[in-house]
C-alpha positions, 0 to 999 in steps of 0.5 A, a space after each residue: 942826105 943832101 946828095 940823096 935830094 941833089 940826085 933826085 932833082 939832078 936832070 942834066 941839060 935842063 935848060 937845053 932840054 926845054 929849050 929843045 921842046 919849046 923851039 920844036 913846038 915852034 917858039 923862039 926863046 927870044 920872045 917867049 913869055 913866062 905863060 910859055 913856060 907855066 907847064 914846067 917851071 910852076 912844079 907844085 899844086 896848081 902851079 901859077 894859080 896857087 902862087 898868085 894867092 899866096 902873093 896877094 897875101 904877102 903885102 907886096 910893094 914894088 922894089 920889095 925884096 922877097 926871099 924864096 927858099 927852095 926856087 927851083 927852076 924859078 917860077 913863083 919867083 918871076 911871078 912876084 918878079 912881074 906881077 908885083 916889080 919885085 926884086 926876088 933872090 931864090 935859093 935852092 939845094 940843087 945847082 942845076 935848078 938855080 943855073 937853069 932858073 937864072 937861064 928861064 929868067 933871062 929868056 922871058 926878061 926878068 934876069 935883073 929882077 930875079 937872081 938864084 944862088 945855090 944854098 942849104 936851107 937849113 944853114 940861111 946866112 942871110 943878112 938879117 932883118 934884110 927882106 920885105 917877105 919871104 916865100 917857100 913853095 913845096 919844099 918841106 917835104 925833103 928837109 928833116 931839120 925844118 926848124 932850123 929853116 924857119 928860124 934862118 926865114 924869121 932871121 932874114 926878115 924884117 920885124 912884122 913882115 910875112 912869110 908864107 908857107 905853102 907845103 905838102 903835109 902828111 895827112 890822116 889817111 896812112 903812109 904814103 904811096 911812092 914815087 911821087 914827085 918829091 921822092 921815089 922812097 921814103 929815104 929823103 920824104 921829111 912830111 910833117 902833119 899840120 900840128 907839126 907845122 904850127 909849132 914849127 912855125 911858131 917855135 921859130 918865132 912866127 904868128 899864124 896870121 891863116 891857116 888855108 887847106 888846099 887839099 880838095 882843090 889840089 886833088 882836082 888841079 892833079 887830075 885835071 894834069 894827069 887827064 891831061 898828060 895820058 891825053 893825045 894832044 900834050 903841051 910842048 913842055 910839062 913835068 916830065 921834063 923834071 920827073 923823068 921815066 917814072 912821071 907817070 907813077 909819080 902823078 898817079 901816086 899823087 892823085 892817089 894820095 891825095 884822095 885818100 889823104 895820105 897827103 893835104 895841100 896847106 898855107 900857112 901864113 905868118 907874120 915875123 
């Protein structure tokens, strides 16, 4: 099942191929900054936006030490890095995420305050009781063995501390329309309902602080970047660097699902 998510994200050249486009769209890596990369390395529903509230809810400190689980290419984590002088270590299934993540960091100066390692979700070897808060952005839905993850997250954190969970969940309106982004079939689609979530979290030893449905705003923020991506004039970057041919069906299905809530957009946030 690892590899079957490891094929799924695996783009080769990542970096280079962001690289390509932002150099061709007149940018010089060397004096870029993390709004020039926002189309491409926020990869989840409403990108910068939902990220900033989920950190203004994680009562952050300069020098905290916040684990992000499933990093991806490392956005949410150079968010909190900047915005908040963090110190952020981002894990996630799939090297090339974690290379390219690292490479994006060191292009807008954020190398020292972010690292990104390679790591299975479900078997966290974390230190215990060793961050300040904990985060995980859109990743749920390929992981089948959730509760061993929150566990591993309620290890690795400090007693009290927050952990905040912002997933896509199955919703009530049926199964799933595919290709979306995080699955081209349902093979490596894990989605749990939002009752699910709450024992999950709970069973793992977590005290829901606030339960926030994001779906409305979620269906407007995926319309407003499909309308965006059929139109003429197109930012130099977007996910289709991530998606590959089929990002158009994928962003349809998205809006679709949405709609018709086959799929909801939820926070969680929970205190250790």
């Amino acid at each position: 099942m690892h590899n079957r998510v490891e094929q799924h994200y695996a783009i080769g050249g990542l970096a280079d191929k962001i690289a390509g486009a932002l150099q061709g769209a007149g940018k010089d890596l060397a004096h870029l900054t993390t709004a020039d990369l926002a189309p491409v390395d926020e990869f989840h529903v409403r990108g910068r936006q939902a990220t900033l509230e989920l950190a203004q809810r994680m009562e952050l400190q300069a020098g905290a030490r916040v684990l992000d689980i499933g990093s991806g290419l490392g956005g949410p984590a150079r968010t909190l890095a900047e915005v908040y002088a963090c110190q952020v270590t981002g894990i996630d299934l799939t090297p090339e995420f974690c290379a390219a993540a690292q490479e994006l960091s060191r292009w807008v100066g954020l190398a020292q305050r972010v690292r990104f390692c390679q790591v299975d979700a479900t078997a966290l070897d974390c230190e215990p009781a060793s961050f300040d808060a904990a985060m995980t952005i859109h990743v749920a839905m390929n992981i089948a063995a959730k509760d061993r993850v929150y566990a591993g997250v309620h290890r690795a954190l400090k007693p009290g501390r927050i952990f905040a969970v912002y997933d896509i969940l199955q919703g009530e309106g049926g199964a799933v329309h595919y290709p979306v982004p995080w699955a081209r079939d349902p093979a490596i689609s894990h989605l749990a309902t939002p009752t699910q979530m709450r024992s999950l979290l709970q069973g793992a030893g977590f005290r829901i602080l606030d339960e926030i449905d994001q779906t409305e705003q979620g269906e407007a923020w995926f319309k407003a970047v499909a309308a965006q991506a059929a139109g003429p004039v197109k930012p130099p970057i977007s996910l289709r660097q991530l998606l590959g041919s089929d990002a158009a069906d994928m962003m349809r299905n998205q809006v679709r699902n949405l709609s018709e809530r086959r799929i909801r957009t939820v926070t969680f946030i929970c205190r250790s």
